[in-house]
Backbone bond lengths (Angstrom), bond angles and torsions (degrees), N, CA, C in turn:
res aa  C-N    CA-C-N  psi(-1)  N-CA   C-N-CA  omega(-1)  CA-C   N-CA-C  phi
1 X - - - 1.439 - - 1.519 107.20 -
2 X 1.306 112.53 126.39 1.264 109.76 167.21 1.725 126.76 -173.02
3 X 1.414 109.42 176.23 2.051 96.24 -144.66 1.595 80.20 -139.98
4 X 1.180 86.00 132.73 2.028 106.94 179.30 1.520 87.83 -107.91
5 X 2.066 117.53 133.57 0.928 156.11 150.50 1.244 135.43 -116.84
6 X 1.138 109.50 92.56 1.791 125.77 -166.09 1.516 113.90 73.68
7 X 2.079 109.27 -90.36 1.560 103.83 156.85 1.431 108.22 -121.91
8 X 1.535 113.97 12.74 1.419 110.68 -167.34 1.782 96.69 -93.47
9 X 1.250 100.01 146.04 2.297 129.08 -175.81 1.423 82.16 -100.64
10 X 1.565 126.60 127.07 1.168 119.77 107.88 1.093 142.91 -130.48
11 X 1.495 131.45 131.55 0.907 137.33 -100.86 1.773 94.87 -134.18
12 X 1.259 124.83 90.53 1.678 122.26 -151.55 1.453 94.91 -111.14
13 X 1.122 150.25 6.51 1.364 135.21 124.52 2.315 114.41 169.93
14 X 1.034 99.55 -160.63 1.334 101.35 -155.83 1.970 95.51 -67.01
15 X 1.030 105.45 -44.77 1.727 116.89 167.77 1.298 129.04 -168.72
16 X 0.862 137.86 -156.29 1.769 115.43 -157.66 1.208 108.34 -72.13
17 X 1.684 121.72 -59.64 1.328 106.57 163.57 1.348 140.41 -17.35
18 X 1.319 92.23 -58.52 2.227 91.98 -178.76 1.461 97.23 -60.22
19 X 1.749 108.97 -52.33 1.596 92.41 -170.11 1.454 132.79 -45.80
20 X 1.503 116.64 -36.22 1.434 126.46 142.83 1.540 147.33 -10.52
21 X 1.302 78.82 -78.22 1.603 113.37 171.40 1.653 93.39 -51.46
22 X 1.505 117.96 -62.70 1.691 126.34 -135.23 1.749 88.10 -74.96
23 X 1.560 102.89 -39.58 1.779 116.82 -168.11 1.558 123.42 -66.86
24 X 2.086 106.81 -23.78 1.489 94.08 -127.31 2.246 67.83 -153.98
25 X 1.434 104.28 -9.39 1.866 97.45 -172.54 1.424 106.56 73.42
26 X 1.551 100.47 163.88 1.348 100.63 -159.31 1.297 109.69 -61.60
27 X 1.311 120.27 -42.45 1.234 130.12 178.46 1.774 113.78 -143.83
28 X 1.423 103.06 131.13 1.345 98.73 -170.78 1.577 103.12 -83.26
29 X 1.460 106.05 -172.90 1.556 137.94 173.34 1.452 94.49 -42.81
30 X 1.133 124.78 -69.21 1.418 121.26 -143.07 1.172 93.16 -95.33
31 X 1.341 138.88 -37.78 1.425 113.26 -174.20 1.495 113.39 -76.83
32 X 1.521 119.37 4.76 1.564 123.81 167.17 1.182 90.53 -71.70
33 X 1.403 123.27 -87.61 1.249 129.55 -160.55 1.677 103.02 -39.44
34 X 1.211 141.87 -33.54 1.394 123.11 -178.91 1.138 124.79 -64.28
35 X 1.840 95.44 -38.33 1.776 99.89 -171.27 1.540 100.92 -80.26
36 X 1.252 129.01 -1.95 1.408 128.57 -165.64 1.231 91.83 -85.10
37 X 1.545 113.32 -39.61 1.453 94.74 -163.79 2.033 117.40 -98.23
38 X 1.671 92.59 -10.56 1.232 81.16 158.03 1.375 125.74 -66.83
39 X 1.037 113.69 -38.90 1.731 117.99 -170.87 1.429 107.57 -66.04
40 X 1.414 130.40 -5.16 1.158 146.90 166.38 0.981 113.64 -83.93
41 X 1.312 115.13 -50.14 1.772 111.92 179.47 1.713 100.46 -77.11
42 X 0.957 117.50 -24.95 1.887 115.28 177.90 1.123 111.23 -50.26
43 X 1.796 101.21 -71.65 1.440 101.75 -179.87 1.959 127.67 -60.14
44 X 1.223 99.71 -21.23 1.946 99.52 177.72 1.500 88.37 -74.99
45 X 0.633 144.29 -74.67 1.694 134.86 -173.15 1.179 111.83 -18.77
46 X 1.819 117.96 -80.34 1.416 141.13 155.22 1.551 101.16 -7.55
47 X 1.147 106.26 -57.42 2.001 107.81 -176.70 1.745 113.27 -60.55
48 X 1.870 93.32 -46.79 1.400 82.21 -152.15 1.861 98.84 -71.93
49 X 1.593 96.46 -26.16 1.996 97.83 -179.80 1.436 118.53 -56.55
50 X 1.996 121.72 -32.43 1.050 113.96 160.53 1.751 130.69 -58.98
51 X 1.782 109.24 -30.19 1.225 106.02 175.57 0.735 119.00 -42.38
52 X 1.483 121.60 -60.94 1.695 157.19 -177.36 1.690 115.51 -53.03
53 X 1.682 109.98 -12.99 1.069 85.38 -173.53 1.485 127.44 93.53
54 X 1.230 120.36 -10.10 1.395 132.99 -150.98 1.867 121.25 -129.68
55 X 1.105 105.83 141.40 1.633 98.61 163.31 1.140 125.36 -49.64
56 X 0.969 117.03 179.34 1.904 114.32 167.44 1.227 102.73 -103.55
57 X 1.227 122.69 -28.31 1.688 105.58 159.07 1.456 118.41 -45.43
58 X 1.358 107.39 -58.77 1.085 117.99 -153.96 1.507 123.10 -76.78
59 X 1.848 95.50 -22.44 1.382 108.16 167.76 1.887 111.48 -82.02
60 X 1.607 116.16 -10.21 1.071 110.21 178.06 1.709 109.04 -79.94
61 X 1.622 104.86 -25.18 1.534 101.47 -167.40 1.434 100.13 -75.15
62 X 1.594 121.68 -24.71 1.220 110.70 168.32 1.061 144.29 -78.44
63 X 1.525 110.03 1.35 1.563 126.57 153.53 1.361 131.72 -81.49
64 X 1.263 111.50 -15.37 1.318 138.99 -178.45 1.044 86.97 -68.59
65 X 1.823 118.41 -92.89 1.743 130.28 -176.92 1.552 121.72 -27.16
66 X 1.238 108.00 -45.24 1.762 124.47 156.07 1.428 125.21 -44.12
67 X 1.511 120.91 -22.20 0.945 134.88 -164.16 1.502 98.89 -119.55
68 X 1.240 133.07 -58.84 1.387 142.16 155.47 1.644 112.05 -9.79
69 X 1.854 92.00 -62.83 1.631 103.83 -173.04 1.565 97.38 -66.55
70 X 0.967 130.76 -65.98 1.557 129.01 -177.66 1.652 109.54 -27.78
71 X 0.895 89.01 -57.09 1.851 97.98 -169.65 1.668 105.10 -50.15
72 X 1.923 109.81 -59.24 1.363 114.13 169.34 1.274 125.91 -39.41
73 X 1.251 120.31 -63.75 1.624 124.35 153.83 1.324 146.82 -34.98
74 X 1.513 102.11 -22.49 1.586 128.40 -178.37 1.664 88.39 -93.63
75 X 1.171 105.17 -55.34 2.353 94.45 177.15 1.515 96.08 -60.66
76 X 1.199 121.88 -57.88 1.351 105.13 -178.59 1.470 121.11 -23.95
77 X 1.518 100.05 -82.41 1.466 114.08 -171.66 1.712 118.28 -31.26
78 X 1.850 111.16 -40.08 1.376 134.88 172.29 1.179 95.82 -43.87
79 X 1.728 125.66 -79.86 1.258 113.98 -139.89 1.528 113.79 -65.85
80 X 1.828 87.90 -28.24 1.629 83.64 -170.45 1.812 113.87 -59.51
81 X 1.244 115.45 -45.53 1.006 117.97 164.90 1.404 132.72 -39.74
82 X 1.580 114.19 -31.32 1.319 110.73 -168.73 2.016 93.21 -103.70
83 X 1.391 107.60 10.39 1.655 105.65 176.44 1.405 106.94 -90.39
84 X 1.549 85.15 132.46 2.296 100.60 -175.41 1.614 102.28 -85.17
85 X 1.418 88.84 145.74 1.512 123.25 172.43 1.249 97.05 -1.98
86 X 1.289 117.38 -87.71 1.292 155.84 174.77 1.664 107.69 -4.47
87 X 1.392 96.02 -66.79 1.682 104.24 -154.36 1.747 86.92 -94.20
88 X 1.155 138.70 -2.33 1.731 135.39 -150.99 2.053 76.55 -102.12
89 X 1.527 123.53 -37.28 1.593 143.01 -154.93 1.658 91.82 -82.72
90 X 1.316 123.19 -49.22 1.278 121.39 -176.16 1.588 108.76 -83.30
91 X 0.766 120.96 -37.78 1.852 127.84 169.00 1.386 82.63 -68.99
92 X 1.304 156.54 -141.36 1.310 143.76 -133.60 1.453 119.99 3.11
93 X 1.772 101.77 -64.20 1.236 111.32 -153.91 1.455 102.39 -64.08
94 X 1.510 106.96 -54.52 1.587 125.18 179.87 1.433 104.07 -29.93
95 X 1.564 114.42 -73.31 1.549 108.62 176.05 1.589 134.85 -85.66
96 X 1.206 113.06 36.02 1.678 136.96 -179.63 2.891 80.09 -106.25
97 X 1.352 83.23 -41.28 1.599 80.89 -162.75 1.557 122.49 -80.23
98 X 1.813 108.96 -22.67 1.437 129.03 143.52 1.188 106.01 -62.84
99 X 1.209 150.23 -56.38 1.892 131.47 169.79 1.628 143.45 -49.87
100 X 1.832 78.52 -43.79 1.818 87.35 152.30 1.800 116.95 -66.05
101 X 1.480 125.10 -39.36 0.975 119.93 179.68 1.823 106.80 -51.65
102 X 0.998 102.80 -76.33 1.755 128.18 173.10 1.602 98.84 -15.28
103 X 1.158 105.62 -59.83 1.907 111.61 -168.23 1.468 92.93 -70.56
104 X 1.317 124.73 -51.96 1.256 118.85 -174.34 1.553 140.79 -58.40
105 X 1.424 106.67 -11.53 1.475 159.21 -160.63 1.741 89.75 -99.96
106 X 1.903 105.03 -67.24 1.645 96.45 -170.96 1.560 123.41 -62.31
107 X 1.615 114.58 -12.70 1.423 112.82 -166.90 1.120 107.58 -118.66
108 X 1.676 109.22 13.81 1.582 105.95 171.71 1.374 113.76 -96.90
């Protein structure tokens, strides 16, 4: 890699990598600490999928779905919250009148 200025070459290394490496060390602070902690989070996974019985795929897809359901439930919880008096009174009643049907249905 390298950058011509007027007549001066300089010449900062074989290609970006080295320039890196030569600028910045082979590997800095933080990208230790990242890969440290991925390989940390790899292996607790790795553990919990063997508990389970499971791949790590398969224990990942089941964290995924775990997470999925959370999320659904978390809008849930919203709407109900953000539903007025009003419409929370007619949804009651409505399904208080599908149950009487239902019971009425079992003893006929």
């Amino acid at each position: 890699m390298t950058s011509v200025d007027q007549t001066d070459v300089i010449i900062y290394g074989d290609d970006l990598l080295d320039y890196v490496q030569r600028e910045f060390g082979s590997q800095n602070m933080a990208s230790s600490r990242l890969n440290a902690h991925s390989l940390e989070l790899r292996d607790r996974l790795k553990v919990q999928a063997a508990r389970d019985g499971l791949t790590l795929g398969a224990h990942l897809a089941h964290l995924a779905e775990a997470d999925d359901r959370a999320q659904r439930l978390s809008d849930l919880r919203t709407a109900i919250a953000h539903t007025s008096g009003t419409s929370a009174a007619l949804y009651a009643a409505e399904a208080a009148e599908w149950e009487r049907t239902e019971l009425s249905d079992m003893t006929a």
